[in-house]
N, C-alpha and C positions, 0 to 999 in steps of 0.2 A: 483743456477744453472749456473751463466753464469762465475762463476767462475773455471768450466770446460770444457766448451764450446769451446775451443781450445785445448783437452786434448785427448788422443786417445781414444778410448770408446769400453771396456771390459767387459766382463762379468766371473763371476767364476758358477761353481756348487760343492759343496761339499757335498758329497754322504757319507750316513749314511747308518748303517743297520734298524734304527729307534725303538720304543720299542711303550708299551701299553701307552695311558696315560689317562687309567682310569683300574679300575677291569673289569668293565665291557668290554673294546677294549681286553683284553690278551688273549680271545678264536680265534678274526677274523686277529688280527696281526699273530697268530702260525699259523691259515691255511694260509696265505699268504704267511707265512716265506713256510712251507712245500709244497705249490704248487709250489714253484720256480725250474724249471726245473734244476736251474743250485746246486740245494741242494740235489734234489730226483730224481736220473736219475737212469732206471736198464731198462731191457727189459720190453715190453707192460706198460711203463711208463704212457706215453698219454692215456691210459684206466685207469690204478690203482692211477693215481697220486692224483686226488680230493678227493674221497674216503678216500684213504690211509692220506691226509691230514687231512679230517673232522675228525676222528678217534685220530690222535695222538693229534692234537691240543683240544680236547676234553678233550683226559684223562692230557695232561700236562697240559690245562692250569688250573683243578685241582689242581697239583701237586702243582704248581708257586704263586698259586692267595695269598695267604700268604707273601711270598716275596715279592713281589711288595707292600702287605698291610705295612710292617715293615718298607720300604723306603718312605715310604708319598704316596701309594696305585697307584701311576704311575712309569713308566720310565723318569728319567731327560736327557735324551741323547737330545730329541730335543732344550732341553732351554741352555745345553751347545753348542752343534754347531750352534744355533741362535749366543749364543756370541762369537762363535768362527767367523763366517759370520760376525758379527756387528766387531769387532776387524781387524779381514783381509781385509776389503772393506775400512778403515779409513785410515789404513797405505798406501793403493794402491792408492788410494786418491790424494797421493803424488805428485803420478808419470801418471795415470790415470784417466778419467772419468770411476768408476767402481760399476757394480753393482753384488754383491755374494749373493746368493741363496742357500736353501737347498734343497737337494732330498732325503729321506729317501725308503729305498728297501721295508721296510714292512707296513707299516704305516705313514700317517699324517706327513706334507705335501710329498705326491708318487713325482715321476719323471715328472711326465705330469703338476701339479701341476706346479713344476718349474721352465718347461721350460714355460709357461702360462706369471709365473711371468717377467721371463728373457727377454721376447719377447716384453712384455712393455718397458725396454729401449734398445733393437732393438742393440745391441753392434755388430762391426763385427769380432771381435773375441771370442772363448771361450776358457776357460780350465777347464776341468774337471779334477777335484782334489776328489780323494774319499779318505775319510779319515784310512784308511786302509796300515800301515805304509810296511806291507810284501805281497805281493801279492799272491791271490789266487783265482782260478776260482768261489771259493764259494762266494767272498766281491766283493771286485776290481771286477772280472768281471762280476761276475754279475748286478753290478752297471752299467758297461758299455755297457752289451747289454740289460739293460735297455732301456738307452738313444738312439741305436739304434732303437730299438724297438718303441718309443715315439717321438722321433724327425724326425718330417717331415716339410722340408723346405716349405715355403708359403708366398713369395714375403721377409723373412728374413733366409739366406742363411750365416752365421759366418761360416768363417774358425773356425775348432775345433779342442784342440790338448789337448790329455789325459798326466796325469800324474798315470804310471802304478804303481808304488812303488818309497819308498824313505826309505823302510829299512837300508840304513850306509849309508843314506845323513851328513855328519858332525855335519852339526847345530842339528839335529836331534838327533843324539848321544849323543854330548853336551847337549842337552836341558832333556835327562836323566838321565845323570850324575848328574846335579844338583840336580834336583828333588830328585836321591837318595840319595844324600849328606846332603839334608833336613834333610830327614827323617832318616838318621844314625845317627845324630848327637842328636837324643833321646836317645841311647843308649852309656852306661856308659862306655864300650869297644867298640870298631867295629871289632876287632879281633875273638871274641866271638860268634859273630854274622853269622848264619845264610841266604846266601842272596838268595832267591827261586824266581826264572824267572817264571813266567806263560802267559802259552799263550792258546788261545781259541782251544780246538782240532780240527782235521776235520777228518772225516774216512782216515784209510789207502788204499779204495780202490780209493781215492780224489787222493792221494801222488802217488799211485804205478803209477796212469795215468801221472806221469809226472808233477804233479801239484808241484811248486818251495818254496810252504810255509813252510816244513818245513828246506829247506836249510836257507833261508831268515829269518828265526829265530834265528835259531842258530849263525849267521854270526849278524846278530842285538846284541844278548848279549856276543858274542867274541868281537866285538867292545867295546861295554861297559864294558866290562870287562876290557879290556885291558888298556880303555881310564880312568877307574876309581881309577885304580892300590889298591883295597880295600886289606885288610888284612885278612879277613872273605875266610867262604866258598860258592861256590855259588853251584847251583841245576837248573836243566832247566827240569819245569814240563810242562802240561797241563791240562787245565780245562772246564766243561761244555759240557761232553761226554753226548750226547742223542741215546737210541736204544741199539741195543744188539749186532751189528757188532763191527768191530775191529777199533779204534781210536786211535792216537797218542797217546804212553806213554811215561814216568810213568804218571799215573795221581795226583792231585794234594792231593788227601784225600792221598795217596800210599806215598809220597812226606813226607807229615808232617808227619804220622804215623811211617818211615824210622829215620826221623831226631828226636822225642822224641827217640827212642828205641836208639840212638847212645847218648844221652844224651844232647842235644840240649836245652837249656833253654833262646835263642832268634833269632828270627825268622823276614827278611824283606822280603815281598814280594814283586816283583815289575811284577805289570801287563803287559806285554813286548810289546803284541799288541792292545792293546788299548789303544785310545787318550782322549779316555772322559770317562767317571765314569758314570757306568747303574749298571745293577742289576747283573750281575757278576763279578764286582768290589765289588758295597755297600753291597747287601747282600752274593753271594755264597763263597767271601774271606774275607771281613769284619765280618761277619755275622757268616756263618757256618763254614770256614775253621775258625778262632779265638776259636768257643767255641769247637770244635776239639781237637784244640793245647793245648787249657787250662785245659785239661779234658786229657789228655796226660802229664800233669806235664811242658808244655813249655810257660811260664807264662809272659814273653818279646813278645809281639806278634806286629808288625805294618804294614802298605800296602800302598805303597807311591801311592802317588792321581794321577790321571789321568792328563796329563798335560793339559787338559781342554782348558780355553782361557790364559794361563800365557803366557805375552809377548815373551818370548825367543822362544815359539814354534811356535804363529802368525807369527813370523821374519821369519820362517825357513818358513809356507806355501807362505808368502809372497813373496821368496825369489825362491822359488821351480814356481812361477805362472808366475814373472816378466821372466824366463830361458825360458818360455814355450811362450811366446809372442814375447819373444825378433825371434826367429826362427822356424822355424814348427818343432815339434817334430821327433824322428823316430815312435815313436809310436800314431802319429795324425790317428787322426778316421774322418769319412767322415758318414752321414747316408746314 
């Protein structure tokens, strides 16, 4: 302890969408997820919203409880951003007396939770870092009017300054590149190769409102693309369409089903916005988009792994929190 006791004293929160972690949590995390105002909003919302929650998280989490069972019967998101927390509070260490915390949107450990924890070392600054590399009202902000929402000062009053997105932060970029350089380097050509962008969809009536996610996608794998200089073809799909409304295409099964029929016989996926590896990473492209492919004649199939806790991407959060300390943001939040 007193070896930072002369050391500025920070605090982080890094904001997850959080997942089941048991069969039995995947019915009350989906209503959670589906009560979220900032998910299900239409007219007479505030009457239909519970309801209409109780209902869909019923029949899905039916549909899901399988998937989860395949992966070891939980979500791993929280035990990766623990180590992504335990990794970025070591390096800040450095420079900081700092303590990083998680807040998870649906589940175990919530917001309140950690601001609970946060408030035990009392820091007078924060940064809210949500792990959500493109911004969109459905992640990012709703993470942060969360914390609105839950954070009420009570004789601990931190200045607080958000980090809104870091879609074509450099390190960021770089620290994709690698990761798919890995995982190319399993294949006997890279020429050959298929390179398929996927990102989580959101309805098109989320976009037409002006919501910037799916520019900040698109502009994330121009980056990469560009920074990669690959030989291959790439594809920029989306995944994990829920409902019967209209969402971001192509989608991902439309995706691979295109590239068998053109003759396609290898296939890399890379997850574009997502930082850590859950059940739409292990199982719905590991899992189902794989025996898809295989079952379509495209027999080279691989999905480079979420950049989790690998050093080069802690560098970049840690690098993104010290920017946000060092001056108030423009986009500092106040409760």
């Amino acid at each position: 302890m007193c070896a930072y006791s002369a050391k500025r004293k920070i605090g982080v929160v890094l904001f997850q969408l959080g997942g089941p972690d048991s069969l039995e949590a995947i019915e009350p995390f989906l209503y959670n997820l589906f009560c979220d105002p900032d998910i299900i909003d239409f007219p007479f919302a505030r009457v239909a919203r519970q309801p209409l929650a109780r209902l869909i998280s019923a029949t899905r989490s039916r549909h899901v409880r399988h998937h989860y069972a395949e992966i070891g019967g939980r979500s791993p998101i929280l035990e990766f951003t623990r180590l992504q927390a335990r990794a970025l509070e070591a390096q800040l260490r450095d420079d900081f007396d700092a303590r990083v915390v998680v807040a998870m949107r649906y589940w175990h450990p919530f917001t309140a939770e950690a601001i609970a924890e946060l408030e035990t070392h009392a820091p007078g600054e924060v940064v809210l870092l949500p792990l959500y590399p493109q911004y969109s009202r459905t992640t990012t902000g709703s993470s942060l009017n969360e914390w609105k929402r839950r954070f009420q000062p009570n004789g601990w009053n931190p200045s607080i300054h958000a980090v809104t997105e870091f879609y074509q932060d450099p390190g960021y970029i770089d620290a994709l590149v690698g990761a798919i350089n890995q995982s190319l380097a399993a294949f006997d050509n890279p020429a050959d190769v298929d390179m398929v962008f996927s990102a989580h969809s959101v309805p098109m009536s989320v976009i037409e409102a002006g919501d910037p996610y799916q520019r900040h996608i698109e502009r994330t794998v121009e980056l990469v693309w560009n920074r990669g200089g690959w030989p291959g073809r790439r594809s920029l799909c989306y995944q994990s369409k829920v409902g019967a409304s209209k969402w971001l295409q192509p989608s991902m099964h439309g995706t691979i089903k295109r590239l068998a029929a053109e003759g396609s016989r290898g296939v890399l996926v890379i997850p574009v916005s997502f930082v850590s590896d859950h059940v739409e990473t292990l199982h719905e492209i590991d899992i189902e988009h794989r025996a898809q492919a295989c079952a379509l004649g495209i027999h080279h199939f691989r999905m480079v792994p979420g950049l989790n806790d690998a050093p080069q991407f802690i560098g970049v959060l840690a690098r993104l929190v010290r920017a946000n300390v060092a001056q108030p943001s423009a986009a500092e939040l106040r409760a």
